[in-house]
KEFI-794485 format. One record per residue (C-alpha): residue number from 1; x, y, z negated. Coordinates in pm, 1 decimal, decimal comma, always signed. Layout:
REM residues N
<n NUM; xx X; yy Y; zz Z>
...
REM end
This chain:
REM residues 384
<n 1; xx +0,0; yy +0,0; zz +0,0>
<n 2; xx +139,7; yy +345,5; zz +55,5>
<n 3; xx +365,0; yy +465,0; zz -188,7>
<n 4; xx +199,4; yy +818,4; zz -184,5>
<n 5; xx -157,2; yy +916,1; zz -127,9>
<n 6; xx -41,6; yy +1268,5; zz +35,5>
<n 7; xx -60,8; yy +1382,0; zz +369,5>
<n 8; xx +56,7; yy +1693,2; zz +529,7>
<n 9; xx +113,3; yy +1807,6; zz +925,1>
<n 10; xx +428,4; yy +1625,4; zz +1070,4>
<n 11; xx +755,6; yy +1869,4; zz +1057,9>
<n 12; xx +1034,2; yy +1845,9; zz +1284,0>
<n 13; xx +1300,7; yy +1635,4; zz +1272,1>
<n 14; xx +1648,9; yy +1730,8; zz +1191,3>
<n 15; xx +1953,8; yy +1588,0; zz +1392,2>
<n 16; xx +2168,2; yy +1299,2; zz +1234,9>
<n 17; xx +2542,0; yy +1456,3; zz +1179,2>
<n 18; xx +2755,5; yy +1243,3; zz +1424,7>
<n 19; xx +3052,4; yy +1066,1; zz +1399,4>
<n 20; xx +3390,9; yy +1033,0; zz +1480,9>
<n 21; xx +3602,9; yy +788,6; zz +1541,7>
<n 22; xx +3948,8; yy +709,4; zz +1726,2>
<n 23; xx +3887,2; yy +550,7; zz +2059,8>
<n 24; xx +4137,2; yy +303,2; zz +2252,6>
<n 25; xx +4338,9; yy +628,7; zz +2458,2>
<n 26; xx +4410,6; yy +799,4; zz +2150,9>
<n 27; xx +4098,8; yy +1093,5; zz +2171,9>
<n 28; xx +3820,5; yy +1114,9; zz +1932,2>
<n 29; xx +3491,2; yy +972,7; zz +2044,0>
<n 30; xx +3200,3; yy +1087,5; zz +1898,4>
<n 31; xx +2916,0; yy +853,4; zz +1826,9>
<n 32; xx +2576,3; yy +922,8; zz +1700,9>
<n 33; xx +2421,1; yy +699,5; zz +1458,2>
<n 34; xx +2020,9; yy +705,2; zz +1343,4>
<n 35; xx +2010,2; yy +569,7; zz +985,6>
<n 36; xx +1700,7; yy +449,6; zz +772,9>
<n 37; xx +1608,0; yy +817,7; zz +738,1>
<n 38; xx +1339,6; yy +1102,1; zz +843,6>
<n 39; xx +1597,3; yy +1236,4; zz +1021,2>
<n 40; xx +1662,4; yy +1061,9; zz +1361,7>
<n 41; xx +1869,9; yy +1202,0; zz +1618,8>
<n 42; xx +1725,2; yy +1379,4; zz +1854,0>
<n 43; xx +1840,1; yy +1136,3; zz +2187,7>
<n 44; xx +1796,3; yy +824,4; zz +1936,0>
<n 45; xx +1386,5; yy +918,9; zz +1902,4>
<n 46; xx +1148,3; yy +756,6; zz +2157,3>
<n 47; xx +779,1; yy +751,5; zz +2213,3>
<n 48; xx +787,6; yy +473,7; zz +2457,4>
<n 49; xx +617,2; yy +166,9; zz +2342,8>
<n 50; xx +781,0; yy -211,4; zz +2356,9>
<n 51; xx +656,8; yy -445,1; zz +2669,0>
<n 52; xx +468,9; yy -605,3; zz +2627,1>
<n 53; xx +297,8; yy -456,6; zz +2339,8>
<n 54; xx +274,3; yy -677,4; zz +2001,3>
<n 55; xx +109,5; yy -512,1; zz +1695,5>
<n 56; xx +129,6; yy -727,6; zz +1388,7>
<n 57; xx -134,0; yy -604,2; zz +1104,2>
<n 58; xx -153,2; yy -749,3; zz +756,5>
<n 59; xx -560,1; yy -713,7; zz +651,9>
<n 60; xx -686,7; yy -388,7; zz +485,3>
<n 61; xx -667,1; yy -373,9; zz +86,2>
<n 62; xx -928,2; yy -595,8; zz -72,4>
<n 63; xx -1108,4; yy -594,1; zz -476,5>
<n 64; xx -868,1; yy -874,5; zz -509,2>
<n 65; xx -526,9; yy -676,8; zz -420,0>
<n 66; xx -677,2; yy -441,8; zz -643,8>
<n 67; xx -723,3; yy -625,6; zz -920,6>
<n 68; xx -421,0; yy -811,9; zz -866,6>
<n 69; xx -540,4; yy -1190,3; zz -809,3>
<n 70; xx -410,3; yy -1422,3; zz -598,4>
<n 71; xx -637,1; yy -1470,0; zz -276,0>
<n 72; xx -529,0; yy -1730,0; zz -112,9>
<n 73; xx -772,2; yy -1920,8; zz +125,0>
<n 74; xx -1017,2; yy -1720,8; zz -105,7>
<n 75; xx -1263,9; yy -1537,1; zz +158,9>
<n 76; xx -1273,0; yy -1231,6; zz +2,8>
<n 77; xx -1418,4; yy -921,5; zz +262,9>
<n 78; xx -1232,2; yy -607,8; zz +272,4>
<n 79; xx -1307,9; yy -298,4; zz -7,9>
<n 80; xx -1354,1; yy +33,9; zz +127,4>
<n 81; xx -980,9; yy +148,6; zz +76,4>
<n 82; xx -929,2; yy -95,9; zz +339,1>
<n 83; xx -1180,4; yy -83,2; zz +557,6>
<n 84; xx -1045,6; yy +293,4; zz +581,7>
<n 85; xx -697,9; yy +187,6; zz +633,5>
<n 86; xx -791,2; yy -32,9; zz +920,3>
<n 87; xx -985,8; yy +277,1; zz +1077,2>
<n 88; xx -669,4; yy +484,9; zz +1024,5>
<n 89; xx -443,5; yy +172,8; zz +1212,9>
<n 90; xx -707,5; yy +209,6; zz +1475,5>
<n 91; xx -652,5; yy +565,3; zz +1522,4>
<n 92; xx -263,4; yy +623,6; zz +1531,2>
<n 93; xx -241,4; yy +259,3; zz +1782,8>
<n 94; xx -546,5; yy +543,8; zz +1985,6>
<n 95; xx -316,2; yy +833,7; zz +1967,6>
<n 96; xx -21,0; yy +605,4; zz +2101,1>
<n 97; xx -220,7; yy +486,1; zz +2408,8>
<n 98; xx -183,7; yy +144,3; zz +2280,5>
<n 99; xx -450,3; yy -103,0; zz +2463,3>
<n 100; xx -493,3; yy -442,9; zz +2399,9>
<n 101; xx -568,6; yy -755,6; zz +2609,2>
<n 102; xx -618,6; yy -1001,8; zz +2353,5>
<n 103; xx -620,9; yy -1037,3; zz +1934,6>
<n 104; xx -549,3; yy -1328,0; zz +1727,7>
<n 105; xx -689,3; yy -1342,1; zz +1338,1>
<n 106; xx -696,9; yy -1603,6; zz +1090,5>
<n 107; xx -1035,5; yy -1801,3; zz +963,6>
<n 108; xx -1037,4; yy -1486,1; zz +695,8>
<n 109; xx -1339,4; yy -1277,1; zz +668,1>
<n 110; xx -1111,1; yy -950,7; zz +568,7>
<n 111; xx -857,9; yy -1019,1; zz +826,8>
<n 112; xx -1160,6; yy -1040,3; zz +1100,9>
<n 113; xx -1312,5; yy -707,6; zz +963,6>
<n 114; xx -972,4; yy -544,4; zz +976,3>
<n 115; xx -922,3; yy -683,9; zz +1386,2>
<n 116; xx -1307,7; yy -533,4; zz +1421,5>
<n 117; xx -1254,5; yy -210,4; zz +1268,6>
<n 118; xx -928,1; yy -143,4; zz +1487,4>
<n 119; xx -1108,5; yy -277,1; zz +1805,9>
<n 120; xx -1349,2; yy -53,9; zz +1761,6>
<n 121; xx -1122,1; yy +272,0; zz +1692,7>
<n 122; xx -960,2; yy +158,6; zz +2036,2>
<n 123; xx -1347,2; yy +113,9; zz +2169,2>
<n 124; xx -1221,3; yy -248,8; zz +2269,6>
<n 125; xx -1445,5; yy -409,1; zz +2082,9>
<n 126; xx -1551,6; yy -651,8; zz +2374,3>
<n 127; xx -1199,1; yy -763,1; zz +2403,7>
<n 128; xx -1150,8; yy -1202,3; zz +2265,2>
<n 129; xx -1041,5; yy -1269,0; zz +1936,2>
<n 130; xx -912,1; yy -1616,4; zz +1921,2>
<n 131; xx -935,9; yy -1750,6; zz +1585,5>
<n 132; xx -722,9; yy -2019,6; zz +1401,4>
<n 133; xx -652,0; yy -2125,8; zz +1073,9>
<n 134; xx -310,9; yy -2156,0; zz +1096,6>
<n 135; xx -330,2; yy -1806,2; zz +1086,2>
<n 136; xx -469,7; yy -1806,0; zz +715,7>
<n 137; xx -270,7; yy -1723,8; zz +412,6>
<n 138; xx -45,8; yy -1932,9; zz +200,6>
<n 139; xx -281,9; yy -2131,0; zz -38,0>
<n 140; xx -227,5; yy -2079,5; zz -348,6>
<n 141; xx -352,3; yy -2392,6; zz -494,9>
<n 142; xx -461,4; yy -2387,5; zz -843,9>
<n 143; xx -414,1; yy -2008,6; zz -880,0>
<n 144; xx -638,2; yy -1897,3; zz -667,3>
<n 145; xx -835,3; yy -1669,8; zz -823,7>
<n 146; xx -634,8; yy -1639,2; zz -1107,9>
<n 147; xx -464,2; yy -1269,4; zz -1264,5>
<n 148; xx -118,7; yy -1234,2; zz -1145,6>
<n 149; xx -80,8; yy -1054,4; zz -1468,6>
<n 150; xx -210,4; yy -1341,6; zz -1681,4>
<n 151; xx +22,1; yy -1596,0; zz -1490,2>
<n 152; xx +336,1; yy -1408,6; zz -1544,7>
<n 153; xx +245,1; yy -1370,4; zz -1940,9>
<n 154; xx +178,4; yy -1764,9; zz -1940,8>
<n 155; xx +447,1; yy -1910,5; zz -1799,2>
<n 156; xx +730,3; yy -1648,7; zz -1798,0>
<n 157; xx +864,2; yy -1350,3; zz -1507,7>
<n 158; xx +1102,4; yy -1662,8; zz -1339,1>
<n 159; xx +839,1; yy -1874,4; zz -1264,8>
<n 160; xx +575,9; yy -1652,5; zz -1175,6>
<n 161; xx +820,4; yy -1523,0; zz -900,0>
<n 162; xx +910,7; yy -1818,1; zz -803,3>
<n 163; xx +557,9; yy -1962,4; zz -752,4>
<n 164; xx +485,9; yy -1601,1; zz -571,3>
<n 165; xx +767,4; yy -1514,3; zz -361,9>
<n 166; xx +974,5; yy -1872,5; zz -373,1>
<n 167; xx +1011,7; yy -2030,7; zz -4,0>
<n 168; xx +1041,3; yy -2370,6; zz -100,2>
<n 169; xx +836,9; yy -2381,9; zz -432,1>
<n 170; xx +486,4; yy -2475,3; zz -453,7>
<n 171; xx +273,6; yy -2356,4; zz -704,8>
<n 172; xx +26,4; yy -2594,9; zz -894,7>
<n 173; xx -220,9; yy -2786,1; zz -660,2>
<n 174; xx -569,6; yy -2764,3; zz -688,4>
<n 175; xx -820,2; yy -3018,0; zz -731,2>
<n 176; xx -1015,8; yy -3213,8; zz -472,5>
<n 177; xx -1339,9; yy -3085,6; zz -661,7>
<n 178; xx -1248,5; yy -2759,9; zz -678,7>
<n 179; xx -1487,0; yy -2499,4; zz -480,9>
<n 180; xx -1139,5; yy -2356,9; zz -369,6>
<n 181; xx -1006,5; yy -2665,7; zz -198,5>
<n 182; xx -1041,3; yy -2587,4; zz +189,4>
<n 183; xx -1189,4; yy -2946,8; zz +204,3>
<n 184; xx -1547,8; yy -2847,5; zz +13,8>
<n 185; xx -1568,0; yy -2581,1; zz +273,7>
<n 186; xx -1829,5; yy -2630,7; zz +552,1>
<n 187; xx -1622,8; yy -2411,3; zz +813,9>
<n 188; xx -1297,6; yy -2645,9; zz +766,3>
<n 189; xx -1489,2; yy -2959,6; zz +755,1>
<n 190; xx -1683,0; yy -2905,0; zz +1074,7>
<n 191; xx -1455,7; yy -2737,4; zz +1312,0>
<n 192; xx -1071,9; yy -2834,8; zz +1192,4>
<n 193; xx -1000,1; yy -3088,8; zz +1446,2>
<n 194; xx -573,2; yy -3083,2; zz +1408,5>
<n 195; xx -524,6; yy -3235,5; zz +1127,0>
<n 196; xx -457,6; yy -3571,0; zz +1064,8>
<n 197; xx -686,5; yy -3794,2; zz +861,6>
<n 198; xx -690,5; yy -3827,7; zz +487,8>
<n 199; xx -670,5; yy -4175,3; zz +305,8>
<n 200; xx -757,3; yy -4057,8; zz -27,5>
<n 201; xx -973,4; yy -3808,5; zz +29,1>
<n 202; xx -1154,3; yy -4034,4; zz +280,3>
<n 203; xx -1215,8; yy -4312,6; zz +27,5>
<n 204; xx -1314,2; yy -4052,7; zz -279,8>
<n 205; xx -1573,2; yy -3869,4; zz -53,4>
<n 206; xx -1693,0; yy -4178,6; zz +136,6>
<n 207; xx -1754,4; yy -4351,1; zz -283,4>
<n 208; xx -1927,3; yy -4031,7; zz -353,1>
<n 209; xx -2167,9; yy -4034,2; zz -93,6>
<n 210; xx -2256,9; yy -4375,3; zz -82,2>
<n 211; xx -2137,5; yy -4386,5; zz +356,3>
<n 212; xx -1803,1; yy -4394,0; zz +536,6>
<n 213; xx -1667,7; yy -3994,7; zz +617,0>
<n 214; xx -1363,1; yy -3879,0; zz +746,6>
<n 215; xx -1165,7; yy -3619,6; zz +553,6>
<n 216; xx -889,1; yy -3441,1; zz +675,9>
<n 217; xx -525,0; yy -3357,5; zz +506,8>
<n 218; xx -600,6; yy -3007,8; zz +385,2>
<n 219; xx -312,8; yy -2821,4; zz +185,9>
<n 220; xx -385,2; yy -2807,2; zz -163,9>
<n 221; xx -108,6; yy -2595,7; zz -224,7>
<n 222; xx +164,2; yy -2379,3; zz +25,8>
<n 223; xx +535,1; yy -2265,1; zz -44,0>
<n 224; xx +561,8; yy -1985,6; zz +194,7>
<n 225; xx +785,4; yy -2271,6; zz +367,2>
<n 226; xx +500,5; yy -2498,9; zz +380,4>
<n 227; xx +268,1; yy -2185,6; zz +515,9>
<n 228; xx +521,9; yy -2131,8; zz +782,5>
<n 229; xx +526,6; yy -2491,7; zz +956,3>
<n 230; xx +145,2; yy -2414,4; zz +1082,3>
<n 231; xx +243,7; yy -2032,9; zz +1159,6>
<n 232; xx +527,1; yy -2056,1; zz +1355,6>
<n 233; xx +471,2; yy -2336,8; zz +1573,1>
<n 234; xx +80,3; yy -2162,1; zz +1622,1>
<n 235; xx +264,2; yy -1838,5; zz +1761,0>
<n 236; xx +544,7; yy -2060,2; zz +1986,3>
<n 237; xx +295,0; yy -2290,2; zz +2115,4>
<n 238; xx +5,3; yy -2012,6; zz +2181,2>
<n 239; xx +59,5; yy -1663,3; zz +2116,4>
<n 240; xx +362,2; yy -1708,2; zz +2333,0>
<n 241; xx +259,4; yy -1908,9; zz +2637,1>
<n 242; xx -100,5; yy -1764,7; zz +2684,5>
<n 243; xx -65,8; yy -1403,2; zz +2610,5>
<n 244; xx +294,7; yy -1251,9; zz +2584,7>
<n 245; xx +443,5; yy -1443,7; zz +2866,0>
<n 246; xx +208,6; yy -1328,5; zz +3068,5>
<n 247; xx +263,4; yy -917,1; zz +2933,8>
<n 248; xx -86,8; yy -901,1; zz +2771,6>
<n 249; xx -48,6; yy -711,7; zz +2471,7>
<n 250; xx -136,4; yy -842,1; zz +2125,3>
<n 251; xx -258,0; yy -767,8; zz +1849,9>
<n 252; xx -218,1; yy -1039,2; zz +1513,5>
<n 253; xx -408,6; yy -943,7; zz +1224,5>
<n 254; xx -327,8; yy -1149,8; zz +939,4>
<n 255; xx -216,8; yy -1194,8; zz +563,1>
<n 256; xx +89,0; yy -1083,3; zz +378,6>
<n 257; xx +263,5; yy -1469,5; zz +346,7>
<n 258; xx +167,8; yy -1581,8; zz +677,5>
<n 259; xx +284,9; yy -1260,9; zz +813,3>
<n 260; xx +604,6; yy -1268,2; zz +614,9>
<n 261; xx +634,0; yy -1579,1; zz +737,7>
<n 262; xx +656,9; yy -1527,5; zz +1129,3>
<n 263; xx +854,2; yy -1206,8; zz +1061,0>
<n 264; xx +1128,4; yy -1430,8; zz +914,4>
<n 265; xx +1154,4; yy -1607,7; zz +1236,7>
<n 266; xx +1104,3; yy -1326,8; zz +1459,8>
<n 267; xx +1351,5; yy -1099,7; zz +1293,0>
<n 268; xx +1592,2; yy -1311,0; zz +1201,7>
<n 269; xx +1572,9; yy -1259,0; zz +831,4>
<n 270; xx +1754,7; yy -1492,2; zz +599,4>
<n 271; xx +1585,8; yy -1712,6; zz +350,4>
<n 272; xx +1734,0; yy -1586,0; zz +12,1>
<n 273; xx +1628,5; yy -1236,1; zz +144,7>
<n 274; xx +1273,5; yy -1271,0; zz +232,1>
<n 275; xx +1155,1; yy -1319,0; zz -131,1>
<n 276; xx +1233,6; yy -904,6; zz -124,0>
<n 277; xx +1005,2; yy -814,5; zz +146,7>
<n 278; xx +680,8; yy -641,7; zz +113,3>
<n 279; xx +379,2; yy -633,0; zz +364,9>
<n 280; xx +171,3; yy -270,3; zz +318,9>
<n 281; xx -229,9; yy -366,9; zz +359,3>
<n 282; xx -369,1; yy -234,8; zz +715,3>
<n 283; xx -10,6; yy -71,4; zz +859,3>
<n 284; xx +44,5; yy -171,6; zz +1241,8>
<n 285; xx +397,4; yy -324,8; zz +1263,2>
<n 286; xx +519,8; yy -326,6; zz +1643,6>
<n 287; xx +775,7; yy -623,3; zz +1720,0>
<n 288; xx +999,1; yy -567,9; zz +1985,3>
<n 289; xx +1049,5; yy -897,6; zz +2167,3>
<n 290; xx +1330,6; yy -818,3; zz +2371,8>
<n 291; xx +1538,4; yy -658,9; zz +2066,4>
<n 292; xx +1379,7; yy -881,7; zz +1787,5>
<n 293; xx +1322,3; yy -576,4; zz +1563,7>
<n 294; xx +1006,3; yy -423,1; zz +1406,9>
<n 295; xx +889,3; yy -36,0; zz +1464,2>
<n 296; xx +665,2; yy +163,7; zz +1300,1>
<n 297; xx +445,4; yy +419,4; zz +1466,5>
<n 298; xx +429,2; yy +782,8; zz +1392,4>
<n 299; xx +126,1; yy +928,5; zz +1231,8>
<n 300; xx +213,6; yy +1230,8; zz +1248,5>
<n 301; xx +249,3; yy +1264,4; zz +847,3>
<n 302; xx +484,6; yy +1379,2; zz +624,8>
<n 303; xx +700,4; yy +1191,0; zz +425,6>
<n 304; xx +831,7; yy +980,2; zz +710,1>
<n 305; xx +638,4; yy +676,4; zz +673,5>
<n 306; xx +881,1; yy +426,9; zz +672,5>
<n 307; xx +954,1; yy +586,3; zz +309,1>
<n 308; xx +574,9; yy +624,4; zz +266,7>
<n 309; xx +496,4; yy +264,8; zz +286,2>
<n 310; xx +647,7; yy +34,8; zz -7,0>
<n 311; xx +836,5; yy -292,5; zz +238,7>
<n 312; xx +1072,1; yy -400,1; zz -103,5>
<n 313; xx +1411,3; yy -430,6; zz -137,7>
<n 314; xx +1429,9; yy -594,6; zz +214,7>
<n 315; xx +1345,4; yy -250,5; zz +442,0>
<n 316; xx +1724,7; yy -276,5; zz +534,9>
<n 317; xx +1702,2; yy -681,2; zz +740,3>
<n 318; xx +1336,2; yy -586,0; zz +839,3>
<n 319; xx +1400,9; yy -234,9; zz +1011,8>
<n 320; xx +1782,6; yy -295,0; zz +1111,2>
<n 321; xx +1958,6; yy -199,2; zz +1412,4>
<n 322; xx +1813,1; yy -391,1; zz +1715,9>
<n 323; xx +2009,5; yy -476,7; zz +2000,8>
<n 324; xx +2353,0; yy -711,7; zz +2109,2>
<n 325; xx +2709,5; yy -584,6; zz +1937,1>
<n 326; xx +2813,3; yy -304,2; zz +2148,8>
<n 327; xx +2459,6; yy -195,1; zz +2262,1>
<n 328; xx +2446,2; yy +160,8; zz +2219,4>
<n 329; xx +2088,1; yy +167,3; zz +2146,6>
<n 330; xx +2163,7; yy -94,6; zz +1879,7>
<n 331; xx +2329,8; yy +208,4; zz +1654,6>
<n 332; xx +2086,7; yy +456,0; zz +1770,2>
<n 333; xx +1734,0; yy +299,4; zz +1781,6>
<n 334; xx +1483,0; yy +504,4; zz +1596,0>
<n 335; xx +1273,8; yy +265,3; zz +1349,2>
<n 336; xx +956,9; yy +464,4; zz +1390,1>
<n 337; xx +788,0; yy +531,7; zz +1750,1>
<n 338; xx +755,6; yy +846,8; zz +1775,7>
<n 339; xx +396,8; yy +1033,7; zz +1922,9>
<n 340; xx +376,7; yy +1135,0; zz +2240,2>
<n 341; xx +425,9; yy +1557,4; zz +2251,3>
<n 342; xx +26,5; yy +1595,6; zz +2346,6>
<n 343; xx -65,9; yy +1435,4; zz +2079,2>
<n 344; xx +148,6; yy +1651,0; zz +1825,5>
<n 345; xx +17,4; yy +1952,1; zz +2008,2>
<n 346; xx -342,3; yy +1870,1; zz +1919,2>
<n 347; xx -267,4; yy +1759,4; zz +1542,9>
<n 348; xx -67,6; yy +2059,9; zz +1479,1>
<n 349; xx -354,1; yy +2284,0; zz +1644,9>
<n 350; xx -585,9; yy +2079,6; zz +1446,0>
<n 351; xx -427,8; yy +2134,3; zz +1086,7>
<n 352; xx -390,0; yy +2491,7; zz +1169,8>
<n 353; xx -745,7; yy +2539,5; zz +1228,6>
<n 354; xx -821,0; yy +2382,9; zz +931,9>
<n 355; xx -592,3; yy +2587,3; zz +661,1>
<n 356; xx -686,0; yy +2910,2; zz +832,3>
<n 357; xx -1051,7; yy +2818,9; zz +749,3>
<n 358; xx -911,3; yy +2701,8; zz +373,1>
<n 359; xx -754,1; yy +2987,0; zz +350,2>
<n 360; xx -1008,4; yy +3255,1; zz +419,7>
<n 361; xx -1272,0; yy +3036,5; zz +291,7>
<n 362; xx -1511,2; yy +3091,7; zz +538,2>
<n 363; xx -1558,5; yy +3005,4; zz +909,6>
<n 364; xx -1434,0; yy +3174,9; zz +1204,8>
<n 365; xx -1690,8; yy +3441,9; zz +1327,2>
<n 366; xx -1868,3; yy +3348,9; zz +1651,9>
<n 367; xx -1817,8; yy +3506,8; zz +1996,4>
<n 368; xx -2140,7; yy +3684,7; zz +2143,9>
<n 369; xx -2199,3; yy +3429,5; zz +2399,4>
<n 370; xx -2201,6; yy +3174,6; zz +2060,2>
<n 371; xx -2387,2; yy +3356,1; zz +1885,6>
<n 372; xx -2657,2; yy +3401,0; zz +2125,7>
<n 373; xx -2683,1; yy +3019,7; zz +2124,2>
<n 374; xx -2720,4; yy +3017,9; zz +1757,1>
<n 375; xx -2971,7; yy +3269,6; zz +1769,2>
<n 376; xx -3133,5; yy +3072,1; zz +2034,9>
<n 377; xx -3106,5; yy +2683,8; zz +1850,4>
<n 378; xx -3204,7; yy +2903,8; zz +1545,4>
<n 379; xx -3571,6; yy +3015,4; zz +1707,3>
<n 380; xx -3630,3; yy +2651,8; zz +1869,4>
<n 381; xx -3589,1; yy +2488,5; zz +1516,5>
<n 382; xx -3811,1; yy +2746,2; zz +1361,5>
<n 383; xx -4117,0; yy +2721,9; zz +1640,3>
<n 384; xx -4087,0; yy +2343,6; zz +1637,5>
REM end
């Protein structure tokens, strides 16, 4: 979630100091570099999009992120912080010209509403959402539900983080009877056809109901490893072949561990490192598929967002220099896309019409062509 709830007009952007450095024949070269900072060099910024496009979007805030409870498999809908941050994703992908051909969401009711909400900012809601499962988040087995607070007080700070944020380590798994368990759940039992068969659960349902049924393997509980064997292979197998081979552009809308997940692969980010990173609820996160790198997208705010938005400790593998050793564009790529000028024309016009009027406190006075009108709509409203 964003680190700051303030938002003021964008300002300009001040010039990285450069730097020199003794080349091969003895002169000083000078190279420009464009850190993790508001301030990108001017010939390092770019408002030219990735092709083909792929947006990434982790689902708008929910009551459970705000009460701090692990979700899980969980079907919780979105809360009306993020229903408005999906609105807002919608808008800046708008103001970037971003279109999509295609979107891809979990079986999640709040990552559906967040793919809806930004469809219909783009007005593309007529566009297909293909829907899997394999998209869902990491299940949390047995603490689903449960107070992330009241977990860490039980059993201790270590293990909490390593049943939260551990790749390999699986928290405790929840029961076959448990109105949690994927399994009791009409939606999975019905329409999951690629999983394989379970023995156990087969026998203990077929006992119960007095006739032979076939029950499938569900998880019962996900390390983020575990949560990245149905991911990865989904976006390889699928994403890839059907969409972004063919340059459609994308749009994923998932959940924080599923997302973290693929961005480990895509990005290149090391195991012991991706414990650190943070997903912010209903941000757009443009992957670069040629440079294997993730951009932000300007909103035309102030602070710069990638300081506005909390990504951990891990900001530095997730937003690094893209690019091959000796690619120039690998030192100077600009981490956040910036908006093209029209668009910064029309927000800057926009925020100075609005602090002239909060400043005088009043409304502009009409012209006398307006005010005839008003005069006019004025008298029709009255007779009628």
């Amino acid at each position: 979630a964003p680190s700051s709830q303030g938002e003021t007009a964008e300002t300009d952007e001040a010039p990285q100091p450069s730097q020199s450095s003794p080349s091969t024949n003895g002169e000083v070269e000078v190279v420009q570099e464009c850190r993790l900072s508001p301030r990108i060099a001017p010939s390092c910024a770019s408002s030219e999009l990735p092709s083909p496009v792929v947006v990434i979007i982790r689902h708008g805030k929910t009551e459970f992120n705000k009460l701090g409870l692990f979700t899980g498999w969980n079907d919780v809908p979105l809360a009306k912080e993020g229903k408005d941050e999906a609105r807002k994703a919608g808008r800046v992908l708008r103001e970037h010209g971003v279109q999509f051909d295609v979107v891809y969401t979990s079986w999640l009711t709040r990552a559906i509403e967040t793919a809806w909400i930004v469809l219909d900012e783009l007005d593309e809601l007529w566009l297909p959402i293909v829907k899997s499962w394999r998209l869902n988040e990491r299940m949390y087995g047995a603490l689903t539900g449960l107070s992330k607070k009241m977990i860490k007080q039980q059993h201790g700070e270590a293990q909490f983080k390593m049943w939260r944020r551990g790749f390999r380590c699986r928290p405790p798994a929840i029961s076959s009877f448990s109105a949690d368990y994927p399994g009791n759940d009409e939606r999975y039992q019905k329409y999951v056809k690629d999983v394989r068969p379970s023995i156990f659960e087969s026998l203990v349902r077929s006992v119960a109901h007095g006739r032979p049924e076939l029950h499938r393997k569900f998880p019962k509980t996900e390390s983020l490893s575990d949560c990245t064997r149905r991911t990865i292979p989904f976006y390889r197998e699928v994403i890839e072949p059907e969409a972004i081979r063919k340059g459609k552009n994308v749009l994923i809308s998932s959940s924080e561990n599923a997302i973290r997940g693929l961005l480990m692969d895509l990005c290149d980010i090391p195991e012991d490192r991706i414990h650190e990173l943070e997903i912010p609820t209903g941000l757009p996160l443009v992957y670069d598929i040629k440079k294997r790198c993730v951009r932000l997208l300007d909103d035309g705010l102030s602070p710069h967002p990638l300081e506005r938005y909390d990504f951990g400790t891990a900001k530095d593998v997730l937003f690094r220099p893209c690019g091959g050793e000796g690619d120039r564009e690998s030192v100077c790529l600009d981490p956040v896309i910036r908006r093209p000028k029209q668009q910064k024309d029309s927000a800057a016009g926009s925020v100075e019409g609005e602090s002239l009027t909060e400043a005088t406190g009043e409304d502009q006075p009409l012209d006398s062509e307006e005010a005839a009108e008003a005069e006019v709509g004025f008298e029709m409203s009255v007779d009628g």
